[in-house]
C-alpha positions, 0 to 999 in steps of 0.5 A: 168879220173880215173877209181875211179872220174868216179865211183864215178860220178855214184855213187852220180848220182845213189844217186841223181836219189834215192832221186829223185825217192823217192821224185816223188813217195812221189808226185804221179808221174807216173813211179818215177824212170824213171822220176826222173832218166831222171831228174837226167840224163839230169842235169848231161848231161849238167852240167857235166864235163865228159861224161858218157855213160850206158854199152849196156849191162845194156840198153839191160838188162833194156829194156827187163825187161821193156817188160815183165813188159809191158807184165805181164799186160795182165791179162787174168781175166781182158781180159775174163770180156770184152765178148762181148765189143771186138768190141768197145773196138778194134775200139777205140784201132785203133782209138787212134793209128791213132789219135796219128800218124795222130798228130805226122805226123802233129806235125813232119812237123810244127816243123821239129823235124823228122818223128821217133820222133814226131810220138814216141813222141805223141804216147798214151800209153806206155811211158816208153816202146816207150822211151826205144825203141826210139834210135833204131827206130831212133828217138832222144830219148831225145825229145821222152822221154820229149813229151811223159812224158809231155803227161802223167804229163797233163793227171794226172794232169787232169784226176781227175778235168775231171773225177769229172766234168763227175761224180759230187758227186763221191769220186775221188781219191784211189788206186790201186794195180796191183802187182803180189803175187806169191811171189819173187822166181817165180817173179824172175824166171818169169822176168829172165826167159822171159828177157834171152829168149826174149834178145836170140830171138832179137839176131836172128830174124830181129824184130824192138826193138827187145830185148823189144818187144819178152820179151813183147811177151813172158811174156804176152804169158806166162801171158795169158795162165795161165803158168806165176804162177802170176809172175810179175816184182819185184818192185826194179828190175822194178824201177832199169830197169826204171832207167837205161832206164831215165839215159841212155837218160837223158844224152844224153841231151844238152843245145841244145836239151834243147833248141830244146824241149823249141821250140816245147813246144807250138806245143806238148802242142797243140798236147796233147791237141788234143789227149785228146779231140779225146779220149774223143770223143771216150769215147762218142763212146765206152760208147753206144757201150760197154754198160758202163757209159760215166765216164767208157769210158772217164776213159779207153781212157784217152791217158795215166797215167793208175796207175793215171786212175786206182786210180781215177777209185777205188774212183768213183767206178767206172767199174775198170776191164772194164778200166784196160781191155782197158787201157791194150790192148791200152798200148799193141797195141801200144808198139806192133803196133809203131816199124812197123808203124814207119818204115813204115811211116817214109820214106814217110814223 
C-alpha cells in the first residue's frame, strides 16, 4: 500500500478517535481519550484491511508524558494535610496493593491468561499508566487495557449510588478541577523537560518500564519539592499521549483476544467485584484510625475512577483533601510498586 492510502487510514482513524473522545468526555467517561482511542483502535484492529502499527518513537514519547502526568499529582498541599494519618493511610495503601495481586494471582490460575496480565489487569489504581507499561512487562496489553477499564467503568458506575447509601441526604455529584495554573509556557517546559530527562534516564539505567516510571519520578520529584512552578501536563498534550497509548494497544486486538477477553468476562467481573467490597472493608478500617468519616474513607479507597471520586467528594462535601491525598498516594504506589512486583511474582506462578 502507498505511502498516501496509509495516511489516510490514520488520519480518518485519528478523526474517528476525536469524535469518540468528544463523545466520552460529553458521557463522563474517565480518561476519554484513551478509552475512545482504545475503541477506535481495537475497531480498526479488526475490521481493517491493513495493518498499522505507532512508531516507537511516538509510544515512548507518549508514555513519559503519561508518567509526568502521573507524577504532577503529588501535590505537596494535599500530602502536608495527611499529618499524622500516614500510618493508616500507608496500611490501607498496602492492603490494596496485596488485594490486587492476591486476586490477580487467583484470577490468572482459573482462566490461564497468564501471571503478567492478570496481575496488570486487576491492579487498582493507575489504569492509564499499568496500560502504557503492560507490553514491556510482558503482558498482553490488549487484555490489560479491557480489565483494567472494565474495573474503572464499574466504580464510576457505582461510587455515586454507594456513596448516597453511605450519606443519605448528601448532594452527590460536582466537580473538580485539579489542573495546573502556571500557565502554558512552564506547563510546557515542565512536561518536556521531565519527558526528555526521564526518556535519557531509561536508556541507561536497567528500571523496569522505564521511559514511564523516571518521568513519573522525576516530575513528582520536581512537584513535591516546590521547583515544578505548579506545572502540570497540558491538557491536549496529556489527551494526545492517552491517545496514542489507547490506539497503539487498541490495534493490537483481534477476533480472537476479542473472544478471549468474552471468556474471562465472568471471572474479571467476580474479581472487580471482590476489589470493591476489600476496599470497603478498608474504609471501615481507615475511618476509626485516620479519624475521618466512613463516607471519607469509602471515598479515598475506591479502587479506581479518582476524577469520579473526587466530583462525588465536592458534592457531599465531603473531606476532598483528605481523598485526593489517598487516592494520590495509592495510584503512585501502584504504578511505582507493579513493574517489580510483576517480575518478581511472575516466575513462581
Amino acid at each position: 500500500m502507498s505511502g498516501g492510502a496509509r495516511a489516510g487510514r490514520w488520519l480518518l482513524l485519528a478523526l474517528a478517535t476525536l469524535a469518540a473522545s468528544l463523545a466520552a468526555e460529553a458521557l463522563g467517561v474517565p480518561s476519554p481519550e484513551l478509552f475512545a482511542a482504545l475503541l477506535c483502535g481495537l475497531a480498526y484492529g479488526i475490521l481493517g484491511d491493513v495493518a498499522l502499527d505507532v512508531p516507537r518513537p511516538v509510544v515512548t514519547g507518549a508514555q513519559a508524558v503519561v508518567g509526568v502526568a502521573i507524577g504532577a499529582y503529588l501535590q505537596s498541599e494535599a500530602l502536608s494535610a495527611l499529618g499524622g494519618q500516614w500510618a493508616p493511610v500507608a496500611a490501607v495503601t498496602i492492603g490494596t496493593l496485596a488485594l490486587s495481586l492476591a486476586v490477580g494471582l487467583l484470577v490468572g490460575s482459573r482462566t490461564g491468561i497468564g501471571t503478567p496480565t492478570a496481575l496488570l489487569g486487576l491492579v487498582a489504581g493507575g489504569a492509564s499508566g499499568i496500560v502504557a507499561m503492560s507490553r514491556e512487562l510482558g503482558a498482553d496489553d490488549p487484555l490489560v487495557a479491557f480489565m483494567q477499564y472494565l474495573r474503572v467503568l464499574v466504580v464510576v458506575a457505582l461510587t455515586p449510588i454507594l456513596a448516597a447509601f453511605v450519606a443519605p441526604g448528601a448532594d452527590i455529584g460536582g466537580s473538580v478541577d485539579l489542573g495546573g495554573h502556571a500557565g502554558l509556557a512552564v506547563d510546557l517546559a515542565y512536561t518536556a523537560g521531565c519527558s526528555v530527562a526521564g526518556i535519557a534516564l531509561a536508556r541507561v539505567l536497567p528500571v523496569p518500564a522505564g521511559t514511564l516510571l523516571l518521568p513519573l519520578i522525576l516530575a513528582g520529584g520536581l512537584t513535591l519539592s516546590g521547583l515544578s512552578g505548579d506545572g502540570s501536563v497540558p491538557a491536549l498534550v496529556q489527551g494526545l499521549a492517552f491517545a496514542v497509548i489507547g490506539v497503539q494497544v487498541g490495534l493490537r486486538f483481534t477476533p480472537a483476544r476479542v473472544r478471549e477477553a468474552r471468556r474471562i468476562l465472568p471471572a474479571v467481573v467476580a474479581a472487580i467485584a471482590l476489589l470493591i467490597v476489600g476496599c470497603g472493608v478498608f474504609a471501615v478500617v481507615l475511618a476509626p484510625w485516620a479519624d475521618v468519616t466512613y463516607l471519607d474513607a469509602y471515598l479515598a479507597t475506591t479502587p479506581g475512577g479518582m476524577y469520579a471520586v473526587l466530583a462525588t467528594a465536592v458534592g457531599a462535601d465531603a473531606d476532598t483533601t483528605f481523598v485526593l491525598a489517598v487516592q494520590a498516594v495509592r495510584l503512585l504506589a501502584m504504578v511505582l510498586a507493579a513493574p517489580p512486583l510483576v517480575r518478581l511474582l511472575a516466575p513462581r506462578f
